[in-house]
N, C-alpha and C positions, 0 to 999 in steps of 0.2 A: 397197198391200197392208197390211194390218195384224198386225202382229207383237208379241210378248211378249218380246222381247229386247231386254238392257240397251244401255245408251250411257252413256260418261260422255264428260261435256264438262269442259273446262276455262274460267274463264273465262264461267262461263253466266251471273254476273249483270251484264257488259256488254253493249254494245248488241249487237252482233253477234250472240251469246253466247245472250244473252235470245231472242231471236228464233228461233234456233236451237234451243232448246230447248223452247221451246213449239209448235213446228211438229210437232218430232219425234215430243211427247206427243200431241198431235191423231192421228198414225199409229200411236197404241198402243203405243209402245215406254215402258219402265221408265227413266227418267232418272236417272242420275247427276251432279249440280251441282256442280263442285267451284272455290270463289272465295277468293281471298283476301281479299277486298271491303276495295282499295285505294280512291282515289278516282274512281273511275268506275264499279266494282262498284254498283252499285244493288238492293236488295231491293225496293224500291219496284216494280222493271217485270216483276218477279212477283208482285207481290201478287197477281192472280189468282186462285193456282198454288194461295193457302193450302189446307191440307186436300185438296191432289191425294196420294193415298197414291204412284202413282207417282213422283213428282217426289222426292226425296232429294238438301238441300240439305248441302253440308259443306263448312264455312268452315276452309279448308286452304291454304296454299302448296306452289305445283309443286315447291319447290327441297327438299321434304322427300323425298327418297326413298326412306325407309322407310315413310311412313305411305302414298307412292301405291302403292306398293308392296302394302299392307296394303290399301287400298281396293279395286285391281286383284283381291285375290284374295279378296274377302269379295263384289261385286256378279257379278266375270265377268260382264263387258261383252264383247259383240259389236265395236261399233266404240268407237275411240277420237277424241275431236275435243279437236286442242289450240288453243283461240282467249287461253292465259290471254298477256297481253301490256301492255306497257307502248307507247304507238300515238301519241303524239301529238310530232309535229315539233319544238317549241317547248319541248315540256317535254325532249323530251332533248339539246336543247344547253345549257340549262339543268343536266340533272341527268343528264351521259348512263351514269354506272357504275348507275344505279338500273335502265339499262335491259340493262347487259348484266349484270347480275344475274339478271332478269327472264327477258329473252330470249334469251340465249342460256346460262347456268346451269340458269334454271329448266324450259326444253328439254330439255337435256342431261339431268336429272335423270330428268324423264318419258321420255324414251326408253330409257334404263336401266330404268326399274321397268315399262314399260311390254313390254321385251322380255324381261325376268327372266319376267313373267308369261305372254309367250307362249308363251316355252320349255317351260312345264308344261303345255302345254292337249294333249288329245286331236288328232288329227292333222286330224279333221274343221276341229274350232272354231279351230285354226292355217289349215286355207285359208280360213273365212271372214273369220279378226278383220281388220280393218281399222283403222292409226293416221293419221290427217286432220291433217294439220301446214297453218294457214291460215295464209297469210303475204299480203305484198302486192306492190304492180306496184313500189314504190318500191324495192327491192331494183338494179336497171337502171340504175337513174342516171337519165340525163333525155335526151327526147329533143332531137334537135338544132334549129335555126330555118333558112328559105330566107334568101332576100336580099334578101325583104320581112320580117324579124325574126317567121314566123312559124312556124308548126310544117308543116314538111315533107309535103308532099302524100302519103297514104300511107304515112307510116311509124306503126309501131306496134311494141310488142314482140313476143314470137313463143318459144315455148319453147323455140328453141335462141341467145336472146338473153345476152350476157353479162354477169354479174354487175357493175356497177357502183356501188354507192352512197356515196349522196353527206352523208350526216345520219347521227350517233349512232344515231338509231333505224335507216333503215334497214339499217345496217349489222349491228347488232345482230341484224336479221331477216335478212340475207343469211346472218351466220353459223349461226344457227338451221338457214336452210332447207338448210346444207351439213350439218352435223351430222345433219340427218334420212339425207342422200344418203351420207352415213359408214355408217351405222347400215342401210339397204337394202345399201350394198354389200357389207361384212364377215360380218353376221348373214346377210341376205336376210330381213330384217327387212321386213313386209308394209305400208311407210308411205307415202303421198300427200302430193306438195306442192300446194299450191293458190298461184296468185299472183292478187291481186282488185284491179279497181280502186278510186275511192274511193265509199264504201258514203253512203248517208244513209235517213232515216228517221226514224220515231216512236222516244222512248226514247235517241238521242243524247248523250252527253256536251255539255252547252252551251261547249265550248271548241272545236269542230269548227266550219267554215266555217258550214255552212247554219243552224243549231241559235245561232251567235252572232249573225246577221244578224237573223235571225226576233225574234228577243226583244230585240236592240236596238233594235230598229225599232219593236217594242212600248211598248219607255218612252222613246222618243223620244231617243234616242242618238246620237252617230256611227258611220256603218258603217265600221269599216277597211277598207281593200284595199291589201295589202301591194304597194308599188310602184308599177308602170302597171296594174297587174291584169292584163296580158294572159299571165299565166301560163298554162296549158291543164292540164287537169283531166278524165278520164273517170270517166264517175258512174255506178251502180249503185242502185237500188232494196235495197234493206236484203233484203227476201222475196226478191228474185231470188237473190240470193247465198247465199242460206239452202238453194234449193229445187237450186244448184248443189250446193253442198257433199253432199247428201244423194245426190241421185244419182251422185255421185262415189263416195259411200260404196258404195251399192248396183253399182253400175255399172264403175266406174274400175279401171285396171290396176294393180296393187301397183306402188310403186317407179318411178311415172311421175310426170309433171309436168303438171299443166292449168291453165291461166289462164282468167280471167273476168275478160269486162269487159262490156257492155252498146254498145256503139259508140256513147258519148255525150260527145265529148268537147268541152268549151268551156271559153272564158276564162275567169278569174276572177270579172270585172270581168262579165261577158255576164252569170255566174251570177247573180252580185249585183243587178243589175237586173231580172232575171228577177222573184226573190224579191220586190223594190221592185213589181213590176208586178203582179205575184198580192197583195199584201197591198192596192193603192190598191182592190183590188176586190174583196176580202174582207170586209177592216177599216179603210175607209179613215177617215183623222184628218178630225176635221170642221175644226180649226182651223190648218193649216198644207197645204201642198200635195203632193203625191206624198213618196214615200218615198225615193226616189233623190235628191232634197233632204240627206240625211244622207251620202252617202256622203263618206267623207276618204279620203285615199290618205297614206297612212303608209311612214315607213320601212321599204323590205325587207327582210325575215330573213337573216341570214347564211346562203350558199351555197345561197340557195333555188332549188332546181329549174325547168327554164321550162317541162317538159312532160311527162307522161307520157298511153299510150296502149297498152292492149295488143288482138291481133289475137287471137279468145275462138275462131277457125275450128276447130281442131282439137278443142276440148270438144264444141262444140256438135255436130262430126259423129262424136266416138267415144262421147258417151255422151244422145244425145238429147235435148238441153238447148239453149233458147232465153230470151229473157228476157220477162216477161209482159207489164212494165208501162210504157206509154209514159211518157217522163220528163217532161214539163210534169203530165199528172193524177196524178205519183205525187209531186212537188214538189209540189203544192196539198194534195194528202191529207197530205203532212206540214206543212205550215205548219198546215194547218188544227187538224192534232193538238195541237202547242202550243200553240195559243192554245186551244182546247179543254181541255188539262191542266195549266194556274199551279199546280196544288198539288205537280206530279212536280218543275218545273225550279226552281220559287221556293224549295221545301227547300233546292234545291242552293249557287241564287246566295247566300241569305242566310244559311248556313252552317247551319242546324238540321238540317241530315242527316246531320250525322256521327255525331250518338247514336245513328241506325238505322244506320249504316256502320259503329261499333265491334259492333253488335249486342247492344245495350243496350233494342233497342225494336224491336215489331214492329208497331205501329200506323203511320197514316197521320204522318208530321213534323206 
């Protein structure tokens, strides 16, 4: 159905983010962009968008909240989608107070300005607004192995799973997603948790699994695979999770919890060859032999998780939600994307897109 009503997203020039906002403009809604364009924020995966008068980009931090504050009551937005987040494993045992800055301050922050504003709305546009807190499966912990070291026949997470995490980040997003359940239960604050598995796609950060693989393999690299690989992993199509979140928005019960996952969950090391196997017959090297030639198995990360897996039953039958895209032709549509688009990921690897990431330039890097 097409609609004239606002949304702001947070977080819209990530990958997720990005996706998520151009979906929503295709259904006529008025967009609110709101990014800090950290290193993964990208303008580049809107260029698009230039000259879309709906789309209103505003290069802002969550953790201000007076200016979302100030934004909230200058668009009055319908729903609220909060994706701004600091997301990657690695980086936050590295740097992990950058992510409870992030994530759980700069949360805290938006849901403060976020209910300041709903407290003033007319009684109607209070039952409709809707705040979308997108978190992830990682939040659980991990699940367990049988007594062939594999992942437990049937088990998956489940919305009445308990909060375990095991990574700086996730934890960071557990706290987030209690803070939202603070904020429902004190206020009756009208906000949605989402938990998602792991998402891929065109437009990726090139530090994520799939997005590293594809372009090493391109300039002929080693592929890491942290460990044995036999990690487990459930995967999502990037549009599925896009086309969940919205019908959540539309659809979903204030102050509930829904998970998405896609029932796709494999090894690490499975996925890896996978990719090896889609590229010998895409792109294959005329001058060395398959692609799985490169793989190394590298040191595991510290307290790396063996598995995660969530059971999506309970979305798909309270709000009419299935996922579109079978996972091998939606892995080849994205490999096929990158190598399709050197000019988005090669700004990145060889550093020239920080001058469009301070926003210094709006041309192509």
């Amino acid at each position: 159905m097409q609609s004239t009503s606002t949304t702001l997203v947070t977080g819209g020039a990530g990958f997720i983010g990005s996706h998520l906002v151009r979906t929503l403009l295709q259904q006529g809604r008025r967009l609110v962009n709101v990014d800090k364009l950290t290193y993964a924020g990208n303008l580049h995966s809107l260029a698009d968008l230039a000259g879309n008068s709906q789309h209103h980009f505003v290069h802002a931090d969550v953790c201000n909240t007076e200016l979302m504050v100030s934004l909230l009551q200058q668009y009055q937005p319908e729903w609220v989608f909060h994706l701004a987040a600091e997301s990657h494993v690695d980086r936050s045992i590295d740097r992990p107070l950058s992510f409870v800055q992030t994530n759980v301050l700069g949360t805290a922050s938006l849901l403060q300005a976020s209910l300041d504003y709903w407290q003033t709305l007319p009684f109607a546009q209070r039952q409709s607004f809707r705040f979308i807190h997108v978190s992830t499966d990682e939040v659980f912990g991990s699940l367990g192995k049988d007594g062939n070291g594999d992942i437990r026949v049937g088990e998956a997470f489940g919305p009445a799973s308990c909060y375990a995490p095991r990574s700086p980040y996730a934890a960071s997003k557990a706290s987030a997603d209690h803070l939202v359940r603070a904020w429902n239960n004190t206020y009756q604050f009208p906000a949605i948790v989402t938990n998602c598995t792991n998402n891929f796609g065109p437009n990726q950060f090139p530090e994520k699994l799939i997005p590293v693989v594809v372009l090493r393999a391109l300039r002929g690299e080693p592929l890491p695979v942290y460990g044995d690989g036999k990690q487990v992993r459930d995967w999502i199509f990037v549009v599925d999770h896009v086309d969940a979140l919205i019908s959540i928005a539309e659809q979903g019960r204030p102050q509930q919890t829904y998970l998405i996952g896609a029932r796709h969950a494999i090894t690490n090391l499975q996925l890896v060859m996978e990719i090896c196997s889609v590229m010998d017959r895409v792109v294959p090297h005329p001058s060395r032999g398959g692609y799985a030639e490169l793989i190394t198995f590298v040191q595991d990360r510290p307290g790396h998780d063996f598995a995660y897996r969530v059971d999506p039953s309970q979305t798909e039958q309270e709000i009419d939600w299935r996922p579109k895209f079978e996972f091998s032709q939606a892995l080849e549509n994205t490999i096929r994307w990158y190598i399709d688009h050197p000019s988005w990921w090669q700004a990145i690897l060889d550093g020239s897109y920080t001058i469009q990431r301070q926003g210094l330039a709006s041309s192509d890097p």
